[in-house]
C-alpha positions in Angstrom: -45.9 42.7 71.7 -47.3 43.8 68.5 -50.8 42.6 67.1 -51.6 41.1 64.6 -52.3 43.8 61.5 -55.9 45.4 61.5 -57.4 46.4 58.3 -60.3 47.8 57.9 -62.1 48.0 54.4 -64.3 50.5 52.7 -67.7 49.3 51.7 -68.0 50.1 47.9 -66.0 49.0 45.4 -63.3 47.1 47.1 -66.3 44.8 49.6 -69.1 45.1 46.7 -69.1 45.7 43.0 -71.3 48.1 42.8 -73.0 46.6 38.8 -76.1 48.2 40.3 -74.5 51.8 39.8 -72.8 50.9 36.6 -75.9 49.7 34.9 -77.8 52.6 35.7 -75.2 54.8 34.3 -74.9 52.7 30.8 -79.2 53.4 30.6 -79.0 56.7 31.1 -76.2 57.5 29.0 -77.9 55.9 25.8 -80.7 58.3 26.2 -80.1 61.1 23.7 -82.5 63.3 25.7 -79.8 64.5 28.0 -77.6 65.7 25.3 -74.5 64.2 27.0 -71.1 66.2 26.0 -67.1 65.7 27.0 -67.9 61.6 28.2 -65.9 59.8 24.9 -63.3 58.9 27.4 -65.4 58.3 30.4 -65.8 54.8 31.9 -69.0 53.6 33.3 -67.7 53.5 37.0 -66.9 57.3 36.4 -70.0 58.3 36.2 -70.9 55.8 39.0 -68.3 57.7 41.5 -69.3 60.7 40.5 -73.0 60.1 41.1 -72.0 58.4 44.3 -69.7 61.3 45.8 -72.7 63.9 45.2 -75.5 61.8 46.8 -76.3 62.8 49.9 -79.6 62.1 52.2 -80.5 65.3 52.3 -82.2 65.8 48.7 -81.4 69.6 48.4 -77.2 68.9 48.8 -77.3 66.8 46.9 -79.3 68.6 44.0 -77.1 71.4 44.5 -74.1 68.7 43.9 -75.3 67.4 41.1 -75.8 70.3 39.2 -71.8 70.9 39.5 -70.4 67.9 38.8 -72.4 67.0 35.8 -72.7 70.5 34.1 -69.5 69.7 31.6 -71.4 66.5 30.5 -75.6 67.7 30.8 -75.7 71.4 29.6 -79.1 72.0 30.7 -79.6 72.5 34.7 -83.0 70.8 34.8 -82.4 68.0 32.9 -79.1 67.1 35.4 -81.6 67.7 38.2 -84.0 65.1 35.9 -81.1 62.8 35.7 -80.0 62.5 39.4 -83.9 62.1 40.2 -83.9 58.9 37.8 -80.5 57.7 39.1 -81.4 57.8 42.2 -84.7 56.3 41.8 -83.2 53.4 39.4 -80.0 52.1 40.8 -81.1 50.6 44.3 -84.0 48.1 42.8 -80.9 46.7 41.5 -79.0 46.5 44.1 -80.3 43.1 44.9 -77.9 41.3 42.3 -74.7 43.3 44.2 -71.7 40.2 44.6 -69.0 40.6 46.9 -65.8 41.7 44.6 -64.1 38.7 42.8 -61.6 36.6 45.2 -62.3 38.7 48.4 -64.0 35.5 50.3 -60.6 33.6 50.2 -58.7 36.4 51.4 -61.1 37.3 54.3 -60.7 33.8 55.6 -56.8 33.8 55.1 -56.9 37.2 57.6 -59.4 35.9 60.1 -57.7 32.1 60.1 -54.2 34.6 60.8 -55.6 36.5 63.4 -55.8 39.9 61.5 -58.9 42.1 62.9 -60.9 43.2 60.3 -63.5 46.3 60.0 -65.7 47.8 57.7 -65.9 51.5 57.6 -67.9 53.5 55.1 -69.9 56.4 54.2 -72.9 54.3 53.2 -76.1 54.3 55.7 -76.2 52.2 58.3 -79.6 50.5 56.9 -78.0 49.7 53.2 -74.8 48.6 55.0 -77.3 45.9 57.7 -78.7 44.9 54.4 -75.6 43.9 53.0 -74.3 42.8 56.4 -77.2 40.0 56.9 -77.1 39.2 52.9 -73.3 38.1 53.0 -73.2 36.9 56.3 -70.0 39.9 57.1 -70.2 39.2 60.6 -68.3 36.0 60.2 -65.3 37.5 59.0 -65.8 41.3 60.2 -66.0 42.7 64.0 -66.5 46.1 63.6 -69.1 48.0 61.2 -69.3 51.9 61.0 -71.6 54.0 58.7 -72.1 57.3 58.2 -75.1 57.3 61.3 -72.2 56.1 63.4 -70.1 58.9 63.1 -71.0 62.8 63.4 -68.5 62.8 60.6 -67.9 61.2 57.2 -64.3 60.6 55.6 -62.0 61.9 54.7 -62.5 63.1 58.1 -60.6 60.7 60.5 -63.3 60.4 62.8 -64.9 56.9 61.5 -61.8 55.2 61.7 -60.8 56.5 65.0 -64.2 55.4 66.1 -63.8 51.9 64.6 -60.0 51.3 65.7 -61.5 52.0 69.6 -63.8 49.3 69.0 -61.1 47.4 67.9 -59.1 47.7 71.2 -62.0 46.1 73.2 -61.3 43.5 70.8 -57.8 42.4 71.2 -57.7 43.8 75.2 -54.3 46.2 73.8 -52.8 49.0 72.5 -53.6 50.0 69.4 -50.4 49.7 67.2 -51.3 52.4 64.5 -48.1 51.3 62.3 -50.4 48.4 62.2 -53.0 49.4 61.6 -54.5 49.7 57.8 -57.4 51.2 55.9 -58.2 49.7 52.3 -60.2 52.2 49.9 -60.7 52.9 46.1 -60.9 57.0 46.2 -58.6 59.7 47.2 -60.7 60.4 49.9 -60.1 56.9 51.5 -56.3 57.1 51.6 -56.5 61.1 53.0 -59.2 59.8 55.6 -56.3 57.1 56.3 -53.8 59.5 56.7 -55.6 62.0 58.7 -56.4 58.6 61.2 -52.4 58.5 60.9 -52.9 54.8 60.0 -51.7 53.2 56.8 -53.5 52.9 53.7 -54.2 50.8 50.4 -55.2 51.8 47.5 -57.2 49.4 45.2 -56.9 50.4 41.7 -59.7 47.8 41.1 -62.2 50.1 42.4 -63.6 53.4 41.6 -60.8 55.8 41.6 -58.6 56.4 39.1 -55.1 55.4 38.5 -53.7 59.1 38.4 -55.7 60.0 41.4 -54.8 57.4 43.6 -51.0 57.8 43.2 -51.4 61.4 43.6 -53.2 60.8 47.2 -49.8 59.0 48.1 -50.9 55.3 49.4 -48.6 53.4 51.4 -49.5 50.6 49.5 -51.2 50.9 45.8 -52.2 47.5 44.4 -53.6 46.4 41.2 -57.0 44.7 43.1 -57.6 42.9 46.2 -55.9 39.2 45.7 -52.6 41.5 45.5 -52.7 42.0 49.2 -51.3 39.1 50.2 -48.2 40.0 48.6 -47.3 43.0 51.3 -44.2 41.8 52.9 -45.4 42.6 56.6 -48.8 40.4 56.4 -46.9 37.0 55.0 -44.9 37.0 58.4 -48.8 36.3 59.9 -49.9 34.7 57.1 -46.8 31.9 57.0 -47.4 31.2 60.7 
């Protein structure tokens, strides 16, 4: 006998909105200092996955990052360098007005009052995602939490998932049923850490990734934002029960 589905979420962007990031980016964009170029048809939650994917705890990485990734928009080497200091600095003292994304509440208690198991799994720290954790009361709805100081390795390597589905068998006292078994992320790198897990994956277009990316990384699922979930075929069969 099967279990019911398990689906385990990324942390930002499809659990949090991540304004904090946003914001930061709309400051620093309006300051004629950096001598922005090539951003007229870049969104606000570009620049914030870009500064996101090139953060790192160790200060020098992520420097060395930086200065790639933002040299076709800040010519200048030490004023990218300038601007990922001030980022960095600016965007978590407002992290404190972070929501949970629009209509995810009802559809965490829809899974939970079903029987789904539900995880978080993320590249975030540990500390940031407690913080979050204890803010929004997660435990209630989520058994399983994994950051990137819970795993020797971050996605898209398939190690945190691996690590979060075992502590998801303990759960449920079975077999893991990896054709049931789901991961839901906004990037590329979510649905190739899905695939390299051999799970299933859903893309949120909602999120940070782009629409062109995403349905190049080959989803099983790709869906508009997160209320469009409960229209996959295989979880109404749990949810009509």
């Amino acid at each position: 006998m099967s279990h019911p589905p398990i689906l385990l979420f990324d942390f930002d962007g499809v659990i949090i909105t991540q304004k904090s990031l946003e914001y930061t980016a709309s400051k620093l964009i309006k300051n004629e200092f950096y001598r922005w170029k090539n951003i007229e048809n870049m969104r606000l939650i570009d620049f914030a996955r870009l500064f996101e994917e090139s953060d790192s705890k160790n200060r020098v990485v992520a420097l060395k990052r930086i200065t790639k990734v933002y040299k076709p928009f800040i010519p200048s080497i030490w004023k990218r360098n300038l601007f990922f200091l001030k980022f960095r600095r600016m965007y978590p003292k407002l992290e404190k007005f972070e929501t949970l994304k629009p209509n995810l509440e009802q559809i965490l208690n829809q899974f939970k009052k079903n029987g789904f198991q539900l995880g978080i799994v993320s590249n975030t720290s540990k500390k940031r995602l407690d913080y979050f954790r204890k803010k929004f009361n997660l435990d209630k709805y989520f058994s399983v939490f994994i950051s990137r100081d819970d795993s020797p390795f971050r996605k898209p390597n398939p190690y945190p998932i691996i690590t979060a589905l075992m502590k998801m068998k303990k759960n449920i006292n079975y077999s893991i049923d990896k054709n049931n078994s789901y991961y839901i992320g906004d990037l590329p790198t979510d649905i190739e850490c899905a695939k390299n897990a051999d799970i299933k994956s859903i893309a949120l277009l909602s999120g940070h990734g782009t629409k062109e990316g995403l349905e190049k990384s080959n989803p099983t699922y790709l869906l508009p934002e997160i209320k469009n979930i409960l229209e996959i075929e295989h979880f109404k069969k749990f949810l009509l029960n």
